[in-house]
C-alpha positions in Angstrom: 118.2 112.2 152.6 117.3 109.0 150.3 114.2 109.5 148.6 111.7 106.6 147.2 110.3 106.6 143.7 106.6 105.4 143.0 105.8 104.5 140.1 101.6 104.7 138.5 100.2 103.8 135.7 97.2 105.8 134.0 95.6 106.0 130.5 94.3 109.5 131.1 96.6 112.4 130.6 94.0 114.7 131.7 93.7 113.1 135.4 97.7 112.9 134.8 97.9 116.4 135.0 95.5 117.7 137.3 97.5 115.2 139.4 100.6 116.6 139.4 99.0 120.2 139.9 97.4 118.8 143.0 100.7 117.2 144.2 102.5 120.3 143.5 99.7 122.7 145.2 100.3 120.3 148.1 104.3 121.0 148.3 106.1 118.4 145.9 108.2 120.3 143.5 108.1 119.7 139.6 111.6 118.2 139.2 110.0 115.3 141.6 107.5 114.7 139.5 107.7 112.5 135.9 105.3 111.4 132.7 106.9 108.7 131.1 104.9 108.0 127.6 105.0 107.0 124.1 103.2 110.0 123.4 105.5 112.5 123.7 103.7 115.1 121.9 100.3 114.7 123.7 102.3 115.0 126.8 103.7 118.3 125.7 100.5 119.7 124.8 99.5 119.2 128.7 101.4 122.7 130.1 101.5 121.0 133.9 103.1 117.4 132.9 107.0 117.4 133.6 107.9 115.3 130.8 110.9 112.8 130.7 113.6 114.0 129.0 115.4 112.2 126.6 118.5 111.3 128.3 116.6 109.6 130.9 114.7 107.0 128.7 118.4 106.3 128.0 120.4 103.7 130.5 123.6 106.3 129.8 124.3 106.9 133.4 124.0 103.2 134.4 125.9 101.7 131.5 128.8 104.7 131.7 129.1 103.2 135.7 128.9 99.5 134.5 131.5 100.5 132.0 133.7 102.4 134.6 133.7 99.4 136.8 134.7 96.8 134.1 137.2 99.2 133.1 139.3 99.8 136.8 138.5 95.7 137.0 140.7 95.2 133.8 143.2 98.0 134.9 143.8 96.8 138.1 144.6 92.8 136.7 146.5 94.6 133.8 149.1 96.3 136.4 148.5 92.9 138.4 149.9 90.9 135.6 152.5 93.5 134.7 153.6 93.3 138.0 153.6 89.1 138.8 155.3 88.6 135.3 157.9 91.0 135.6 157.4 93.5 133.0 157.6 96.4 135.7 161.4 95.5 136.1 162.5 96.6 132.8 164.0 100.3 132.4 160.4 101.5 131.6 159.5 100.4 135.0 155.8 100.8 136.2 154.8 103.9 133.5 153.6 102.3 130.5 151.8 100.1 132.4 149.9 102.9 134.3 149.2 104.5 130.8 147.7 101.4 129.6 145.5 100.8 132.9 144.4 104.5 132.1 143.4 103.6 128.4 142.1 100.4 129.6 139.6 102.8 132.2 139.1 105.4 129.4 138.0 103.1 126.8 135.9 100.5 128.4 133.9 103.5 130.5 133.2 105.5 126.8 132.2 102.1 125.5 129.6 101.7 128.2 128.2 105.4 127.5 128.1 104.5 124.1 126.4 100.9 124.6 123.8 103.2 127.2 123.3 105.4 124.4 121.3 102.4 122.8 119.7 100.9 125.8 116.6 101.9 127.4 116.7 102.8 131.0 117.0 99.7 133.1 114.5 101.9 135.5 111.7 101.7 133.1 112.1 98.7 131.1 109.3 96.7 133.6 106.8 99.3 132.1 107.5 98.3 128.2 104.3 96.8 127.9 102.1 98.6 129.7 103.9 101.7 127.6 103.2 99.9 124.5 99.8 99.6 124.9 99.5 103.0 125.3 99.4 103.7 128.9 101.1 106.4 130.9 104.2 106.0 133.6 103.7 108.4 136.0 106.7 108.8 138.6 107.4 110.9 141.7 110.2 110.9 143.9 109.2 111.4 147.6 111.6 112.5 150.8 109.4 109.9 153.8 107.6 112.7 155.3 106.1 113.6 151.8 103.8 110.0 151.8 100.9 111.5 153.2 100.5 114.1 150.8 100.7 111.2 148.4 98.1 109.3 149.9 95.4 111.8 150.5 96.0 113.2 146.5 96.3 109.9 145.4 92.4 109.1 146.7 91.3 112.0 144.2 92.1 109.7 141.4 90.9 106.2 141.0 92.4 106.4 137.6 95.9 106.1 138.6 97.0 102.5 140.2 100.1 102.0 141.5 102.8 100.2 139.8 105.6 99.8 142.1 108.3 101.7 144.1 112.1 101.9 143.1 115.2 103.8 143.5 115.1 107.6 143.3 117.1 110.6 141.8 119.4 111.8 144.5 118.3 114.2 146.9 121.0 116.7 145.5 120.1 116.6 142.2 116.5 117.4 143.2 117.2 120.6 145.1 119.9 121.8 142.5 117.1 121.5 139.4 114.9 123.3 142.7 117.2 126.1 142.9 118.9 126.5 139.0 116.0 128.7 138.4 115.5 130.3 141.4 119.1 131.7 141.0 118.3 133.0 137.1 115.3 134.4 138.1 116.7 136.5 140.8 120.4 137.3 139.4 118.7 137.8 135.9 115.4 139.3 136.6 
């Protein structure tokens, strides 16, 4: 199932969080829902705001894939070459070339991780100003026939305007952080 992501903005935590507790109330789970802000520690002082966690205000995942792709693009015109110059006919034949096309993967898909380490998410980087001056990102990630719920919360708070729509989490990820503590609490009551 592809889910979308809409994105608010707000200046209010308060109305933030008696938001989400609507949405929630309403059937949209907490690992759907997201408060992106400067403010980390007035965020974690509202008990109902599902705060973003560090490693998503970093562009790891992105870069790491960016990387990865560079990396078998390199690989694959390394054995190319190898191959159209002749190298491959020596004794050695094909298998230091492979190992190198391995490094060559290896290397440039850690380098992207690393250079994601340093990046903010590509996601959010349309919200730097609003974040800088101080306002709120507030994010859910909806499966189509949760837009209604949406819309008839969403007329509870003049508050919050919308900012956009993007690409969600995947739908998988969603239900597994749905059911991760289901399965504690029932196998470890």
């Amino acid at each position: 199932m592809k889910l979308l992501r809409h994105y608010f903005i707000s200046d209010n935590l308060d109305d933030l969080e008696v938001f989400e507790e609507q949405l929630e109330a309403s059937g949209i789970t907490t690992p759907q829902i997201h408060v992106l802000s400067r403010h980390e520690t007035d965020v974690a002082h509202h008990e109902h705001l599902n705060y973003v966690q560090s490693f998503m205000k970093r562009d790891i995942v992105h870069s790491t894939e960016l990387g990865a792709l560079i990396g078998v693009t390199i690989a694959a015109l390394s054995l190319i070459l190898a191959d159209f110059v002749g190298w491959t006919q020596t004794p050695a034949g094909w298998i230091p070339f492979i190992f190198l096309a391995i490094a060559i993967l290896v290397f440039c898909t850690w380098e992207g991780g690393l250079i994601g380490m340093e990046t903010p998410n590509y996601n959010f980087a349309r919200f730097s100003e609003a974040l800088k001056n101080d306002k709120h990102i507030f994010f859910i990630d909806l499966e189509p026939d949760q837009e209604d719920i949406l819309n008839r919360v969403l007329q509870l708070h003049p508050q919050v305007k919308l900012a956009g729509t993007g690409a969600a989490t995947p739908y998988w990820l969603i239900v597994l952080e749905n059911r991760i503590p289901r399965f504690f609490k029932h196998t470890f009551p």
